[in-house]
VOGU-3710 file (C-alpha; in Angstrom, 3 decimals, decimal comma):
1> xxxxxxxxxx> -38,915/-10,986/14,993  -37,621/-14,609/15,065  -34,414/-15,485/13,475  -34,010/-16,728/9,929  -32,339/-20,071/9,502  -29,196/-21,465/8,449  -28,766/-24,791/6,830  -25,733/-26,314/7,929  -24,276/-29,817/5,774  -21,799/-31,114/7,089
11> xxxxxxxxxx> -22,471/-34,947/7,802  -21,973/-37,959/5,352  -24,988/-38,922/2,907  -26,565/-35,753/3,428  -29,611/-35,042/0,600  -31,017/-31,585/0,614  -34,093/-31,047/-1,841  -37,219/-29,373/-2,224  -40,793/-29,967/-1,433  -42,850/-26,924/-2,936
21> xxxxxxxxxx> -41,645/-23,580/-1,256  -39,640/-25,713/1,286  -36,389/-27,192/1,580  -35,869/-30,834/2,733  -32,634/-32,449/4,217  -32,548/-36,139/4,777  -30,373/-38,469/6,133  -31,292/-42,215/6,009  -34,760/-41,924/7,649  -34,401/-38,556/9,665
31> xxxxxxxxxx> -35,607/-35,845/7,733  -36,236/-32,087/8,384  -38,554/-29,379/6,561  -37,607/-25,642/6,101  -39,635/-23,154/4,791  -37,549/-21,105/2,290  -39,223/-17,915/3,671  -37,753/-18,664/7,065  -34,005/-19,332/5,574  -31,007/-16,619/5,471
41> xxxxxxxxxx> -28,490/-19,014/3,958  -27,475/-23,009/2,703  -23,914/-24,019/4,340  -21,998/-26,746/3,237  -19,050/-28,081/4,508  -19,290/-31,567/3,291  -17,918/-33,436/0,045  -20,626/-35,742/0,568  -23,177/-33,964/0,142  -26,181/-34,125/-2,217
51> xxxxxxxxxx> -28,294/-31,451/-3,915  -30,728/-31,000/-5,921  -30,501/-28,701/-8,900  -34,827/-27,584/-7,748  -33,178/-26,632/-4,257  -31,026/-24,807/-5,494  -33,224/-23,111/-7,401  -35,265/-22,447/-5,197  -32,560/-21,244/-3,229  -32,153/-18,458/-5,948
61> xxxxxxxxxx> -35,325/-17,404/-6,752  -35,204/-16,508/-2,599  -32,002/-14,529/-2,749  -31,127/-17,370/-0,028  -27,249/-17,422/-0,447  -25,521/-21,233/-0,737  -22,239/-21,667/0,619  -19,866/-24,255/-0,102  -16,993/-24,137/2,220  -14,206/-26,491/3,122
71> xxxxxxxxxx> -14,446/-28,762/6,886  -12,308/-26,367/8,419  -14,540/-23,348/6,994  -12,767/-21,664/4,014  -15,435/-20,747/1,310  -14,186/-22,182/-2,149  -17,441/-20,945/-4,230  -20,835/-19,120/-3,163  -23,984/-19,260/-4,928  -25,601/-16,012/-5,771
81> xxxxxxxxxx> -28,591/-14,627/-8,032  -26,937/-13,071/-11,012  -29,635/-10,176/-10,716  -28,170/-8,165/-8,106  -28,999/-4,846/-6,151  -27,131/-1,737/-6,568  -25,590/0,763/-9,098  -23,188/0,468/-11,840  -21,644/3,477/-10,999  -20,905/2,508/-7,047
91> xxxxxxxxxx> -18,526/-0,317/-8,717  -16,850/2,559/-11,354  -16,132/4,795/-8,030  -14,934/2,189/-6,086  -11,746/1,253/-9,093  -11,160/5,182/-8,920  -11,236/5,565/-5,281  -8,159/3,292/-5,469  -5,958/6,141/-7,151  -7,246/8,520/-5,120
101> xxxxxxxxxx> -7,893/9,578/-1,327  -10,550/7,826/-1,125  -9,117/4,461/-1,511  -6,685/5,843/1,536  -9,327/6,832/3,729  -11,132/3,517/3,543  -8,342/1,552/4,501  -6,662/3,790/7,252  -10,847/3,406/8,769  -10,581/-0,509/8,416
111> xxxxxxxxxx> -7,413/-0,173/9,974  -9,213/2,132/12,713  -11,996/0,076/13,315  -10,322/-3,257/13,610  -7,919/-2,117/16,580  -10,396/-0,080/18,163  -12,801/-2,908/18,731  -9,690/-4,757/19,863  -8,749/-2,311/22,638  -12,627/-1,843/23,547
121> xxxxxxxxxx> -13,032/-5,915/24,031  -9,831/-6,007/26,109  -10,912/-3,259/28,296  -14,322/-4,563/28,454  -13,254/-8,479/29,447  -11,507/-6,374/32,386  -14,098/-4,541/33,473  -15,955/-7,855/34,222  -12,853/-9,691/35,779  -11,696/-6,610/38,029
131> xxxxxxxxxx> -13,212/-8,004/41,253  -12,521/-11,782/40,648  -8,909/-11,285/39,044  -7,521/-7,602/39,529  -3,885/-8,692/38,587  -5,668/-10,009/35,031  -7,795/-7,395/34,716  -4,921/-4,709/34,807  -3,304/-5,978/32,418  -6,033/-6,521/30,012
141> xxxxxxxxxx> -6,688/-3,046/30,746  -3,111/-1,645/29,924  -3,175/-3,896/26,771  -6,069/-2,203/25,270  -4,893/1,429/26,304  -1,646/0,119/24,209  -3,777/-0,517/21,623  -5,357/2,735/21,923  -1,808/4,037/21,257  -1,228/2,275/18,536
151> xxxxxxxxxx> -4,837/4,014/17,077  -3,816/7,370/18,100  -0,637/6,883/15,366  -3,166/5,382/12,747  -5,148/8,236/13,022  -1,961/10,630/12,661  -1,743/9,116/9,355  -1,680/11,333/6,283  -1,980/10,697/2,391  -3,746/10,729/-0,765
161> xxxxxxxxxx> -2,848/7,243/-2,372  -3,351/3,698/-0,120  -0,295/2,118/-2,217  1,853/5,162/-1,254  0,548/3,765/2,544  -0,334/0,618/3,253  3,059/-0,889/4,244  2,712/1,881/7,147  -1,234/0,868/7,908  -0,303/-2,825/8,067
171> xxxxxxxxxx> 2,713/-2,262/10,269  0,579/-0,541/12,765  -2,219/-2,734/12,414  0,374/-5,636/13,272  1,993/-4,018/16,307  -1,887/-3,848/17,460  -2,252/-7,629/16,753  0,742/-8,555/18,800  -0,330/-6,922/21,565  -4,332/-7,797/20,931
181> xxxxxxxxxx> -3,203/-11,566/21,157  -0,729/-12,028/23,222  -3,579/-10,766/26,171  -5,709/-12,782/24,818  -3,748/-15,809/25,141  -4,542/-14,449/29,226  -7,816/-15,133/29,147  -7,804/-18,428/27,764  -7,916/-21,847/29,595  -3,848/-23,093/29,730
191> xxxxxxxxxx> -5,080/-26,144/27,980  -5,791/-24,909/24,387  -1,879/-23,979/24,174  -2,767/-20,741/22,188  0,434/-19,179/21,985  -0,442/-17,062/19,051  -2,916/-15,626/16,297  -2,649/-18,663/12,899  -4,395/-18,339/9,702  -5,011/-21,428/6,933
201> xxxxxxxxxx> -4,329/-24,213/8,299  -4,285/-23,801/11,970  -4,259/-27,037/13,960  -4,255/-25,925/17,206  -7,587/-26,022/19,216  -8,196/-21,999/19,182  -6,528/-20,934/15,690  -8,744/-23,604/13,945  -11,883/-22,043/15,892  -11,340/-18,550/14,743
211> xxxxxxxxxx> -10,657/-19,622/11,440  -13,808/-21,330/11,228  -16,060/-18,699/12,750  -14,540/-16,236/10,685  -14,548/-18,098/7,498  -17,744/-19,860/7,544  -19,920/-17,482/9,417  -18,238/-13,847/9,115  -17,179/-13,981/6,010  -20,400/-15,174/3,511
221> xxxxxxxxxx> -22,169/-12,216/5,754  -19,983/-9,989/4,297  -19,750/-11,035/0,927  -23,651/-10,912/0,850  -23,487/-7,737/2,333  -20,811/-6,719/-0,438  -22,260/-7,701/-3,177  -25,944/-6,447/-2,146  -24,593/-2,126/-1,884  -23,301/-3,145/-5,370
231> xxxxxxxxxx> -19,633/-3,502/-4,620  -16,974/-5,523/-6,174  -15,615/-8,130/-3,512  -12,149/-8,592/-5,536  -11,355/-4,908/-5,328  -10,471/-3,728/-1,870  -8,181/-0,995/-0,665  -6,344/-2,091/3,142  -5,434/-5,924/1,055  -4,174/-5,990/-1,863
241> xxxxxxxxxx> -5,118/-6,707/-5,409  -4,301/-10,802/-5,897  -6,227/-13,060/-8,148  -9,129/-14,587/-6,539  -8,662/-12,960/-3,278  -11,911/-11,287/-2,073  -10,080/-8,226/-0,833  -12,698/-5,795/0,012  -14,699/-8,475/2,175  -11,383/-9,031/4,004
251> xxxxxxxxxx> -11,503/-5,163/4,038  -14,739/-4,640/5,865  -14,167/-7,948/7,791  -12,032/-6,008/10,064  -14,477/-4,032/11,728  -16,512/-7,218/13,438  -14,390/-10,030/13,365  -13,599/-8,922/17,342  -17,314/-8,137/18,214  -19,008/-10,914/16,487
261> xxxxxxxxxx> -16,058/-13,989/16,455  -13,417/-13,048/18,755  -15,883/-12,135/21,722  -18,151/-15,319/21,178  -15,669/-17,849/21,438  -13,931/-16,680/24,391  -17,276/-16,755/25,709  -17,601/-20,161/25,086  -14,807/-20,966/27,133  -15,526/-18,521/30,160
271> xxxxxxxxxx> -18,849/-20,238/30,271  -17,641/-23,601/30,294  -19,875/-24,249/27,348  -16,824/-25,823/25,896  -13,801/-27,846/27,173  -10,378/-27,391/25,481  -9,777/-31,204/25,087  -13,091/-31,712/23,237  -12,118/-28,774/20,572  -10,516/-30,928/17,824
281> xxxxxxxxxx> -12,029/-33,773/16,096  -10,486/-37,129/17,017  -11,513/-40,528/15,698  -13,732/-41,340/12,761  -14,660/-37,547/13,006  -10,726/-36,878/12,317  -10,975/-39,887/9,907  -13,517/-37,688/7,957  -11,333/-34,992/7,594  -12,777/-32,572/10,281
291> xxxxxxxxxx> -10,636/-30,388/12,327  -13,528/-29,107/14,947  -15,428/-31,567/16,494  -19,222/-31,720/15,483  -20,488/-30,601/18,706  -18,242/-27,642/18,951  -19,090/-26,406/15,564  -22,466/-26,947/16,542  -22,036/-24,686/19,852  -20,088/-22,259/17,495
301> xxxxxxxxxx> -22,532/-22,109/15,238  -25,288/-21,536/17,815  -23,157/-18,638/20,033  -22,384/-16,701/16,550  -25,426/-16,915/15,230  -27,045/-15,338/18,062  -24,327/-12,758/18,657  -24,935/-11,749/15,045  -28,198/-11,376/15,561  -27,411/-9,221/19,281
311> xxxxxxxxxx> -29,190/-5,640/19,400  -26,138/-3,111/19,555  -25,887/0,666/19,274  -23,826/2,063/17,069  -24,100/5,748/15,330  -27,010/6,766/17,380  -28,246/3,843/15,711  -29,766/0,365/17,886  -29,791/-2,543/15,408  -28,684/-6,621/15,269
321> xxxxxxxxxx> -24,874/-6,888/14,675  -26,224/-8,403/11,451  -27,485/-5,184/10,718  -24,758/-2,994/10,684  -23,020/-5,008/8,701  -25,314/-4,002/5,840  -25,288/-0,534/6,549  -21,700/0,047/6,587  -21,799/-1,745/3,250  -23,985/1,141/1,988
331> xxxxxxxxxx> -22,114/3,378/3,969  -19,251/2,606/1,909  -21,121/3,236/-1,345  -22,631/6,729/0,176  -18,440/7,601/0,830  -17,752/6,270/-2,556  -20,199/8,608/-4,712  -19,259/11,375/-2,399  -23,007/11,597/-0,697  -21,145/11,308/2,774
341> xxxxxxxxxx> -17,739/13,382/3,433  -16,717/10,665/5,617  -16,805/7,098/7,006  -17,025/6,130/9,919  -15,805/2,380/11,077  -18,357/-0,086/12,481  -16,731/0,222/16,591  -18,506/-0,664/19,512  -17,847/0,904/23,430  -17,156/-1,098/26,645
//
């Protein structure tokens, strides 16, 4: 099965319209034809940017999800079908799981998954570096059994209300992070200067690369995903309730930011694929506003697309990373209603 298509805009004087059942995107006189069965999703990540209102409904009628997202990657709206899959009464368990144990359990398993998959990609980048750097490897190998520490005490933890316990599921999750990052700043190349994990507004080469991937690739799978079982993004349980904040995509986003972002770009730089002084956009590309170069985001785009779309087993289960993402969506719901007695976070082995 070949993979569906994104649309990425992101250059000056862009035009995206329609042509029948396809989409068109022009620039000056280059021009390129989609079919709209062969499209997942519309990105855009320029101001500049023209659409037409018979793309995007086309777009629409297709369930093809358009994202409008900022040059560094930070959605700011999302396009969706106001018909929508799903029960009501998912959405009415999912505000009561949040007085309840449910809303607990859900969050101490985002927790769980998140520095699992941590641990596992530490011990598995030192499984493959234990002949050519054993000093390295050990210690990406005692990192992650840290981690696996850290889990152990995350999985001693008790209660029946997630306000009662998040300050104690963050703290862990933290302690994790510290350790998570500071090996990773190990495996990368001296000359991205990484000298720690960065959210908004991240200038440094490797901060501002995360942020994209996870922003403007992770995070509209999710929210599709989300809103597809039936879910309410805005009401999560592991971040808390804020105006506008998405927190149960954040939520889920846990479980695969590490096996679909984290592990990709690293890649990237273990392959040579990309060079640390070509990362950030410099000239009329920084003139523009960009923070990533266009040929990194390019190579970002192209090494996270196809990890997404990497056959994995999970749960007895082989599917595409993509996949799972769906299911534990649903899997979610099944937890919420009460069909499952448990859930079980999205990790992968090493």
């Amino acid at each position: 099965m070949s993979r569906l298509t994104k649309i990425f805009l992101d250059d000056f004087g862009v035009f995206l319209g329609r042509k029948r059942n396809r989409f068109v995107v022009k620039k000056g006189e280059e021009k390129h034809e989609f079919l709209a069965d062969d499209v997942e999703s519309i990105i855009c990540t320029s101001k500049a940017v023209a659409l037409s209102v018979s793309a995007l409904s086309l777009a629409v009628d297709r369930n093809i999800q358009v994202i409008f997202a900022t040059y560094s990657g930070r959605p700011y709206a999302v396009l969706m079908p106001t018909v929508m899959t799903g029960s009501v009464r998912a959405r009415r368990e999912q505000f009561l799981a949040y007085m309840d144990e449910r809303g607990f359990i859900l969050a101490k398993s985002f927790v769980k998954g998140k520095i699992k998959n941590q641990a596992n990609l530490l011990k598995l980048i030192a499984k493959n570096r234990k002949q050519r750097d054993p000093s390295l490897a050990y210690f990406l190998y005692r990192s992650g059994r840290l981690i696996d520490e850290v889990y152990e005490r995350v999985e001693d933890e008790e209660g029946s209300n997630i306000d009662d316990k998040r300050l104690d599921l963050m703290n862990l999750e933290a302690e994790a992070a510290r350790i998570y990052w500071r090996a990773i700043a190990r495996i990368l190349p001296e000359g991205l200067k990484f000298n720690g994990r960065e959210t908004r507004g991240a200038r440094d080469p490797f901060n501002a690369m995360l942020n994209f991937g996870y922003q403007a690739v992770l995070f509209p799978e999710v929210w599709k995903a989300v809103c597809y079982a039936g879910l309410d993004p805005y009401a999560g349980f592991l971040h808390a309730d804020r105006p506008g904040k998405p927190s149960l995509v954040l939520d889920l986003m846990e479980e695969f930011r590490q096996q679909v972002v984290d592990r990709s770009l690293i890649s990237l730089f273990s392959k040579n694929v990309i060079k640390p002084e070509d990362v950030l956009a410099v000239g009329v590309e920084a003139e523009e506003g960009r923070v990533l170069g266009k040929r990194v985001v390019q190579s970002m785009l192209d090494a996270l697309l196809s990890r997404l779309d990497r056959a994995v087993m999970f749960g007895g289960r082989r599917g595409s990373l993509k996949s799972f993402i769906y299911s534990q969506s649903r899997n979610v719901v099944r937890f919420l209603l009460r069909v499952s007695s448990r859930y079980e976070p999205f990790i992968l082995g090493w």
